[in-house]
C-alpha positions in Angstrom: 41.5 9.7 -78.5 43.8 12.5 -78.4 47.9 12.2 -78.4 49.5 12.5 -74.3 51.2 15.5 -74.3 54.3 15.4 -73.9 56.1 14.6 -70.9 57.6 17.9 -68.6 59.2 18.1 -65.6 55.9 19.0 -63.9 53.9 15.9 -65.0 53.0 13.9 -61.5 53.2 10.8 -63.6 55.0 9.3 -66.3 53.2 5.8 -67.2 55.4 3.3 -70.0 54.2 -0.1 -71.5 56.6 -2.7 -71.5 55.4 -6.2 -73.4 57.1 -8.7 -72.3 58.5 -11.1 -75.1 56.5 -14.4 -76.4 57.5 -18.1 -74.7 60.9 -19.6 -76.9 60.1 -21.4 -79.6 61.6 -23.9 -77.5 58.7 -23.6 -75.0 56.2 -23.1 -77.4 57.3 -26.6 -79.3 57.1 -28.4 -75.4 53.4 -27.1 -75.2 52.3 -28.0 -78.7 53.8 -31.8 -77.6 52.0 -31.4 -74.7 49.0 -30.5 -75.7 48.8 -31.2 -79.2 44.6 -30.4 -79.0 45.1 -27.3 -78.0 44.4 -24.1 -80.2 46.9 -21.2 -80.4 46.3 -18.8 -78.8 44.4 -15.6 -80.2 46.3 -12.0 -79.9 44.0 -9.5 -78.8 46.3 -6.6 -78.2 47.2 -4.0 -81.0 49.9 -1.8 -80.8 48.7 1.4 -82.9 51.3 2.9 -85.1 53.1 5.4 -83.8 52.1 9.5 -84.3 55.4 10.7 -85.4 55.1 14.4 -83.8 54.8 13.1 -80.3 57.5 10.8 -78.6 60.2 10.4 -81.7 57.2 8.2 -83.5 57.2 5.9 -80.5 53.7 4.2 -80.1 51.8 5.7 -77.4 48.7 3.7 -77.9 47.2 0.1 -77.5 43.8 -1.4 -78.1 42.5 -4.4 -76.4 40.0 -6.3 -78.4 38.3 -9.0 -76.3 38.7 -12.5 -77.2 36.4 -14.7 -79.1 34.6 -16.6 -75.9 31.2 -16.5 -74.7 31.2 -13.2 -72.7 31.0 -10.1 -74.0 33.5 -7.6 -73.5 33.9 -4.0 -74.7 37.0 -3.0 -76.9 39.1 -0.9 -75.1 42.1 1.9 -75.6 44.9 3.2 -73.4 47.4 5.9 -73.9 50.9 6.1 -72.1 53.6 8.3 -72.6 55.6 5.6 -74.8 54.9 1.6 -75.5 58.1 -0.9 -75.6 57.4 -3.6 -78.2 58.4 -7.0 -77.2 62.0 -6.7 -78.5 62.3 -3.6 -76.7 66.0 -3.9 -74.2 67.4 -3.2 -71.3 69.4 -0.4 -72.8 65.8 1.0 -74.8 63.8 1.3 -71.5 66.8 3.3 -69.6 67.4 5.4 -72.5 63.7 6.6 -73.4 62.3 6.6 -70.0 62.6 9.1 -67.9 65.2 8.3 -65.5 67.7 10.1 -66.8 65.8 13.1 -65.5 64.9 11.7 -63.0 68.5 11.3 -61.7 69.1 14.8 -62.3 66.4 16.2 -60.4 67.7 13.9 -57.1 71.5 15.0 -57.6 71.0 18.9 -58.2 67.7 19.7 -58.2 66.6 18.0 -54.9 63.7 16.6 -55.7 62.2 13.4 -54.5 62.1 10.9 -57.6 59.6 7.5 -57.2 60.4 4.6 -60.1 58.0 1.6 -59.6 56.7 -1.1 -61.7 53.5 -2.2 -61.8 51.5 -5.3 -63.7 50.3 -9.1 -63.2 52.4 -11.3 -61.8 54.6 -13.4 -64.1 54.8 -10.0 -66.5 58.6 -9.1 -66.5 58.4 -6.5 -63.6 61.0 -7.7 -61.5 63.3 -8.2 -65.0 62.8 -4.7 -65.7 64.0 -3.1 -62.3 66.4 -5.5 -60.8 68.2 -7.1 -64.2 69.2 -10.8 -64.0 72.7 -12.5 -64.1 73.9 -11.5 -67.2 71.2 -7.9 -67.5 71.0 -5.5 -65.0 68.1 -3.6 -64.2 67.0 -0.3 -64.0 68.1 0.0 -60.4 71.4 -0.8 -60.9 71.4 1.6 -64.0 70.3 4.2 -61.8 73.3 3.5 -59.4 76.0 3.7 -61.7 74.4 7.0 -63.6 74.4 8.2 -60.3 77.6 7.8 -59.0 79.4 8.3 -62.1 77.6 11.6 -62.5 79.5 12.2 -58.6 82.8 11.3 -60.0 84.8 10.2 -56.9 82.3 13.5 -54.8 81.3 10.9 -52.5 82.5 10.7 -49.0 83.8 7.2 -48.0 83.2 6.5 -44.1 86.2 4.6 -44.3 88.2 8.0 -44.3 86.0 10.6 -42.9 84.9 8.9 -39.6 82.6 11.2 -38.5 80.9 10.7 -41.5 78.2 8.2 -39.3 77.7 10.6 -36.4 77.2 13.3 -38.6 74.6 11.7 -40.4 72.6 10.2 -37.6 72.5 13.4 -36.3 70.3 14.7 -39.2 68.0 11.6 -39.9 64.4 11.7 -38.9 63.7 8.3 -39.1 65.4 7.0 -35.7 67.6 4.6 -38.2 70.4 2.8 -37.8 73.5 4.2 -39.5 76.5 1.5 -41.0 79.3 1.7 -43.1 79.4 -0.4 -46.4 82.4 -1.9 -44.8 81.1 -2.7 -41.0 77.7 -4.1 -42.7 78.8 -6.4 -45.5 81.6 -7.5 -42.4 78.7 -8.6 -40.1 76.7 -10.7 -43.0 80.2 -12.5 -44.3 83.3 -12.2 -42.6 84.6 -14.4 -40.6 85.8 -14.2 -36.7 83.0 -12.4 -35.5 81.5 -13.0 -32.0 78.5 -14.9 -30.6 76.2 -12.3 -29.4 72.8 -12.8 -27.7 71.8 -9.3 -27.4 68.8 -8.0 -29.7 69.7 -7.5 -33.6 67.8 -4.2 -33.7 69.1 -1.7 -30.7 67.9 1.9 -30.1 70.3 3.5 -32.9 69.9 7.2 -32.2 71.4 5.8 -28.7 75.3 5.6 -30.5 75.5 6.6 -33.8 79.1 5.3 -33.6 78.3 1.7 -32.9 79.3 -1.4 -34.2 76.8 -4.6 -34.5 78.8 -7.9 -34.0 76.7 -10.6 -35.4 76.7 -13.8 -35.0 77.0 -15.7 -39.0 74.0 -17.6 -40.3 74.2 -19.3 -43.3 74.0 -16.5 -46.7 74.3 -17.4 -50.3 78.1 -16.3 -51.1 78.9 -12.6 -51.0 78.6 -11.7 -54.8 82.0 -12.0 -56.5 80.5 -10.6 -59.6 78.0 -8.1 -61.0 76.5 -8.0 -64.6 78.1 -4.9 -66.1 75.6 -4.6 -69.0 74.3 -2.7 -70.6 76.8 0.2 -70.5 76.1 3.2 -70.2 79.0 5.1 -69.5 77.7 7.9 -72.4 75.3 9.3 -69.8 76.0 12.1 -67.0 73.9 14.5 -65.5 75.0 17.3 -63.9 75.7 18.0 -60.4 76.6 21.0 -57.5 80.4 21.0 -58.1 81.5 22.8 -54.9 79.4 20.0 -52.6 80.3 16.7 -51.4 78.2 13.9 -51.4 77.2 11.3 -49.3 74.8 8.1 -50.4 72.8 5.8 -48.2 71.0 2.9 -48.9 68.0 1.1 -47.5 65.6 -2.0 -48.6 62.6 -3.1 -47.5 59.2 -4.9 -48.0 55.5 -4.5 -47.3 54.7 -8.3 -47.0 51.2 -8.9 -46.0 50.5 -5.4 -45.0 53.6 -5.7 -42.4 57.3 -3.8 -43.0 59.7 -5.5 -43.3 63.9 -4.2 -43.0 65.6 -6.5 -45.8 69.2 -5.5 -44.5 68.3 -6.5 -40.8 69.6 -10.1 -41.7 69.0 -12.4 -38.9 72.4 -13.1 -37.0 71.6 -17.1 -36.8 69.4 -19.7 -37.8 67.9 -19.8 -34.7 66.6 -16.2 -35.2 64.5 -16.1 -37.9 61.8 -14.4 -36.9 62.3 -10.8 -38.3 61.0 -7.6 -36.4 58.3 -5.7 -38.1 58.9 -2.0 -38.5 56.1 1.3 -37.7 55.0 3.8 -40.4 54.9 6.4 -38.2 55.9 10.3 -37.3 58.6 10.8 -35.1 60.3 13.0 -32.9 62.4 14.4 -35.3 59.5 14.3 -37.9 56.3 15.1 -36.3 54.6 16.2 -39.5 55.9 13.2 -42.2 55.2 9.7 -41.7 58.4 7.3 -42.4 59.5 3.8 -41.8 61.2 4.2 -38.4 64.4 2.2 -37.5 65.5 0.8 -40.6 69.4 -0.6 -41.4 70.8 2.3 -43.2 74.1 1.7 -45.2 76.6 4.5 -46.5 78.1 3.1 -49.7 81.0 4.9 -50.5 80.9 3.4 -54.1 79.0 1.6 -56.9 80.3 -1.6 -55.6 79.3 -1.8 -52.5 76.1 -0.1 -53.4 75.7 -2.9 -55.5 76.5 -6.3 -53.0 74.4 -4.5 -50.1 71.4 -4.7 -52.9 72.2 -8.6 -53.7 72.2 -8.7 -49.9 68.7 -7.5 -49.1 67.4 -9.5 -52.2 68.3 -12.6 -50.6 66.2 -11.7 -47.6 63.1 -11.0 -50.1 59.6 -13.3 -49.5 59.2 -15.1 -52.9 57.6 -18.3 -53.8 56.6 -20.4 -56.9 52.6 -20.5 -58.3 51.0 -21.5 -61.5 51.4 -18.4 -63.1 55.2 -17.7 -61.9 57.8 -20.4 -60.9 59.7 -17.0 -58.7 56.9 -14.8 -57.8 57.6 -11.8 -55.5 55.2 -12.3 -52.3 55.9 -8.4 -51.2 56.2 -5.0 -52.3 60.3 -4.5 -52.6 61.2 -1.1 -52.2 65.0 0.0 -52.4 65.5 4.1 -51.2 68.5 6.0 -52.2 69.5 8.7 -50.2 71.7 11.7 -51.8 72.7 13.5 -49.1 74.8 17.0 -49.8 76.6 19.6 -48.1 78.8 22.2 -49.1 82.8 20.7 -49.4 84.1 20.3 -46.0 80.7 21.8 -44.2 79.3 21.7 -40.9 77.7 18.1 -39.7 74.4 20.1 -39.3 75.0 21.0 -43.3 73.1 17.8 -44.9 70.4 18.5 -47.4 69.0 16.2 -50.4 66.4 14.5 -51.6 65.5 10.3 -52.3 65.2 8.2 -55.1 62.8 5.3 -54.5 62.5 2.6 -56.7 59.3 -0.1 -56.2 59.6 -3.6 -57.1 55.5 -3.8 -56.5 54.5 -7.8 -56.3 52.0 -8.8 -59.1 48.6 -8.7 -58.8 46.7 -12.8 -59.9 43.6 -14.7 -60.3 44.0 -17.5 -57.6 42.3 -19.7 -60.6 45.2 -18.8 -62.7 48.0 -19.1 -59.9 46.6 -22.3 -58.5 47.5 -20.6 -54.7 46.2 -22.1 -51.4 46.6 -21.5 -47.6 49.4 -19.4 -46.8 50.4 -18.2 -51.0 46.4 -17.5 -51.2 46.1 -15.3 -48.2 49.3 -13.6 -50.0 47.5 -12.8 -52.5 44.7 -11.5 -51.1 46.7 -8.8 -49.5 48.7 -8.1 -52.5 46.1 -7.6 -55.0 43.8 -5.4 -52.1 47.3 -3.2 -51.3 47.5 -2.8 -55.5 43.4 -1.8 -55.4 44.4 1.1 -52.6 47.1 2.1 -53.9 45.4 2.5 -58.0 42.6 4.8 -55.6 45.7 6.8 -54.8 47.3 7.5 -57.6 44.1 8.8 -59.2 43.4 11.1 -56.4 46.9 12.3 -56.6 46.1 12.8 -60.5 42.4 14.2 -60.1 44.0 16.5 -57.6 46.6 17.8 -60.0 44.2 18.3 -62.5 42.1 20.2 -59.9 39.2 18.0 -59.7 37.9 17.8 -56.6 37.5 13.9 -54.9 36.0 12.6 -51.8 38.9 10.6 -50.4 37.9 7.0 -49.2 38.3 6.3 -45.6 40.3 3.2 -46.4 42.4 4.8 -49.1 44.3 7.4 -46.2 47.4 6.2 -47.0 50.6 8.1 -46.8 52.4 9.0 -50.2 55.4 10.5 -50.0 55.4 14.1 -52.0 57.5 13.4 -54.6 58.5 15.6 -57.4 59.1 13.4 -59.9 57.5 10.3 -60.4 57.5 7.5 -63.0 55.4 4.5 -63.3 56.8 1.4 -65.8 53.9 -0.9 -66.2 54.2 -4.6 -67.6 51.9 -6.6 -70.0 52.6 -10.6 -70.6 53.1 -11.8 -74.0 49.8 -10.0 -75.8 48.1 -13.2 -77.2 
């Protein structure tokens, strides 16, 4: 098998290995007490040494060789662009991937970027991209390389107040514009009236207005963040005579359905969440986007940071046999680095987006031990996962100018994205 090449600013993909540590030895001692009968487990994936000339002598290859049970299976080989070893960190995967790059290309190149993980379910994905109390993830790395790279260039709404008209006044996706301030103020603060009118109004309508939501009862606004890993040794270049404006959106594809994560529902008697249209619009009649979704300008890392802790709460996730928190949908959370020349005209805005995937993990119903409603889950989460491998390898036959009969069923949108970079997840290999 020959070396990948490597990787270049034209590549459509980028594909990394993560393993994902074995059990504690704590957890390995409960299951031997457990199940004292029960053989250890044989490790059937090899990590082959690493080719020096490619990669800095990271490994770039695995082999699987099929366990010793009655059916026969073939040995097989895959090739990424770099494999992470189980002790890999937080820290390795930001540094050696490509998101660095990836950054760059959104600030001052404007290109789209897509980051998405991708594995079985149980595997480490959501670890990876969205951290844990103590870790953060890859999207939060991504944040802070991003607005430190601005250095205080970003345009607060708090001060600029045409900031929100100016902006609605140049999105194509019939959204609804906020403030950090005037959203996180509608999920927690207090005084805020009882309204009965819809939570979702036409937002092209005002761009200047104000929700007032009733309060339903949220998990506590976050008082703090993780702050490692640091990475305060990375920058990446930027316009210097533009200004800079970021806004934030999250959302889901659960069961094949759209989802806005920052449209919280104002009460507990309004739980029932309004499912958004993949669709062109007026102001884009020849691209597809999610129409009317919550958008939030985030004036900072900060409030970048608890308007992301405040869509996760809003996330479907549920416990099965293979993952006590299993994510039931496709997270995705879309940066938007909008720029204009310093102290330009509203109609000035140009940019590009960032997307980063949390994609649920595909599972054998055996395995996960899912029924009824967590079975039909499934279902739809490992046949979304089947479309979307079907259109990744057009995109790639296409690239390398082969030529492919598209599927019927497989004529999904995909945004054209520049730069894009796949991180996919393996469970302990054994």
């Amino acid at each position: 098998m020959e070396p990948p090449s490597k990787p270049s600013s034209t590549s459509l993909f980028q594909v990394y290995l993560r393993l994902r540590p074995p059990p504690s030895p704590l957890v390995q001692l409960t299951q031997q007490s457990l199940y004292p009968l029960l053989a250890p487990p044989e490790r059937w994936l090899t990590i082959e040494p690493p080719i020096r000339e490619v990669q800095d002598g990271m490994p770039t290859h695995i082999t699987l060789n099929p366990p010793s049970d009655s059916r026969k299976r073939a040995v097989e080989k895959f090739a990424f662009t770099k494999v992470f070893e189980e002790q890999a960190e937080q820290i390795d995967i930001f540094r050696e991937t490509g998101i660095v790059p990836l950054v760059e290309g959104v600030l001052g190149g404007g290109r789209d970027g897509l980051l998405a993980t991708l594995g079985v379910t149980g595997s480490g994905k959501s670890h990876t991209i969205l951290g844990s109390k103590s870790q953060r993830g890859l999207t939060q790395l991504s944040l802070d390389l991003l607005y430190r790279s601005l250095d205080n260039r970003t345009i607060n709404p708090s001060s600029h107040p045409s900031l929100i008209a100016s902006l609605a006044a140049t999105d194509a996706s019939e959204s609804q514009i906020l403030s950090a301030s005037t959203f996180l103020e509608s999920v927690y603060g207090d005084g805020l009236q009882e309204s009965s009118r819809s939570r979702a109004p036409t937002p092209m309508m005002d761009p200047n207005f104000t929700p007032s939501l009733p309060k339903r009862k949220l998990p506590q606004r976050p008082s703090s963040l993780p702050q490692f890993p640091d990475i305060s040794d990375f920058l990446v270049p930027t316009v210097s005579n533009a200004e800079y404006a970021i806004v934030v959106s999250i959302y889901e594809v659960y069961n094949d359905r759209i989802f806005d994560l920052l449209a919280v529902p104002s009460s507990q008697k309004d739980l029932r969440r309004r499912q958004l249209l993949f669709k062109s619009t007026e102001a884009s009649p020849d691209r597809k986007v999610v129409a009317g979704l919550r958008k939030i300008v985030c004036g900072s890392y900060e409030e970048a940071l608890v308007v992301l802790e405040t869509g996760l709460t809003e996330r479907r996730v549920a416990g099965t046999g293979s993952n006590s928190v299993s994510s039931r949908s496709h997270g995705f959370f879309c940066i938007e680095v909008k720029r204009r020349p310093r102290g330009g005209m509203a109609s000035s805005w140009t940019g590009a987006n960032l997307t980063i995937v949390d994609l649920a993990g595909s599972e054998r119903a055996r395995n996960a031990k899912t029924a009824g409603a967590t079975l039909a889950e499934a279902g739809k989460i490992n046949e979304s996962l089947m479309y979307l491998g079907q259109c990744l390898q057009m995109q790639s036959d296409s690239q390398d100018g082969t030529k492919v009969e598209a599927p019927s069923q497989t004529d999904k949108h995909m945004s054209d994205s520049s730069n894009s970079l796949r991180l996919s997840h393996s469970a302990n290999a054994s």
